[in-house]
C-alpha positions in Angstrom: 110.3 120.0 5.6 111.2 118.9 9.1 110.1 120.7 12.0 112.7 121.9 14.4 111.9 120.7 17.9 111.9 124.2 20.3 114.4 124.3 22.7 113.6 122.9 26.3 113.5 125.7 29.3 116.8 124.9 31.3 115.5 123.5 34.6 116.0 125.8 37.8 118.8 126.0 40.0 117.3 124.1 43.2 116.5 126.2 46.3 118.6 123.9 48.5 121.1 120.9 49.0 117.8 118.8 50.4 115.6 120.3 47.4 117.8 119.1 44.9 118.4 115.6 46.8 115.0 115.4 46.8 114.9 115.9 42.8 117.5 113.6 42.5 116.1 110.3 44.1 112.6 110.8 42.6 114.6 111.1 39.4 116.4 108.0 40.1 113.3 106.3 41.2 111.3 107.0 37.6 114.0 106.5 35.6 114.7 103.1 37.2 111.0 102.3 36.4 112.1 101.7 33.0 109.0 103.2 31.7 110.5 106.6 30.3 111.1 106.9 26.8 114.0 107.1 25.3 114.3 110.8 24.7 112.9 111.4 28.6 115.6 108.9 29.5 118.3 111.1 28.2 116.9 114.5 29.9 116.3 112.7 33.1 119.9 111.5 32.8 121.1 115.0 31.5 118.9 116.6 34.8 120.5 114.1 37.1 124.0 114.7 36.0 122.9 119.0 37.1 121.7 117.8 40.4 124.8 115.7 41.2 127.2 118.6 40.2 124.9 120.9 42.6 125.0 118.4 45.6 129.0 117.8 45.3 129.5 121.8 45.0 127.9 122.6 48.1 129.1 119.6 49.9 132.9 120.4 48.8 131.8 124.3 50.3 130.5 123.2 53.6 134.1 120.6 54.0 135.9 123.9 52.9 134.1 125.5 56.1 134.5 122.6 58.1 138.2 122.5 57.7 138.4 125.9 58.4 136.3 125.8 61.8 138.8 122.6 62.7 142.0 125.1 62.4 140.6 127.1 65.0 139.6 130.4 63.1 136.3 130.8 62.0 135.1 132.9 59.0 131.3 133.5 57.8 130.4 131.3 55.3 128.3 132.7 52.5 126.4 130.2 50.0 127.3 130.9 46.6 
């Protein structure tokens, strides 16, 4: 009988834009060592590919408030 690997926790959201760019380049850093195992190598990918998604969502919201600020009206902007 095989046994069924459990299923990983999903990682947390990060706190910030700087808390997950933080993540990301000491992500990039280990798995550019070259020293991760294969199966680490594809989570640490996996992870990467959350944090980038994260960083470009909340850099595409703060442009959105941008632009709006630059046509002359300004609206709260709530973090979502």
């Amino acid at each position: 009988m095989t046994k069924a690997t459990p299923p990983r926790p999903e990682p947390a959201t990060p706190a910030t834009y700087e808390a997950a760019l933080q993540e990301l380049e000491q992500l990039v850093g280990r798995l550019e060592s070259g020293d991760l195992p294969l199966e680490e190598l594809m989570g640490g990918y996996q992870r990467g590919a959350q944090l980038l998604q994260f960083c470009r969502e909340k850099l595409v919201a703060v442009e959105s408030q941008i632009k709006v600020i630059e046509a002359g009206s300004l609206k709260t902007w709530v973090a979502e």
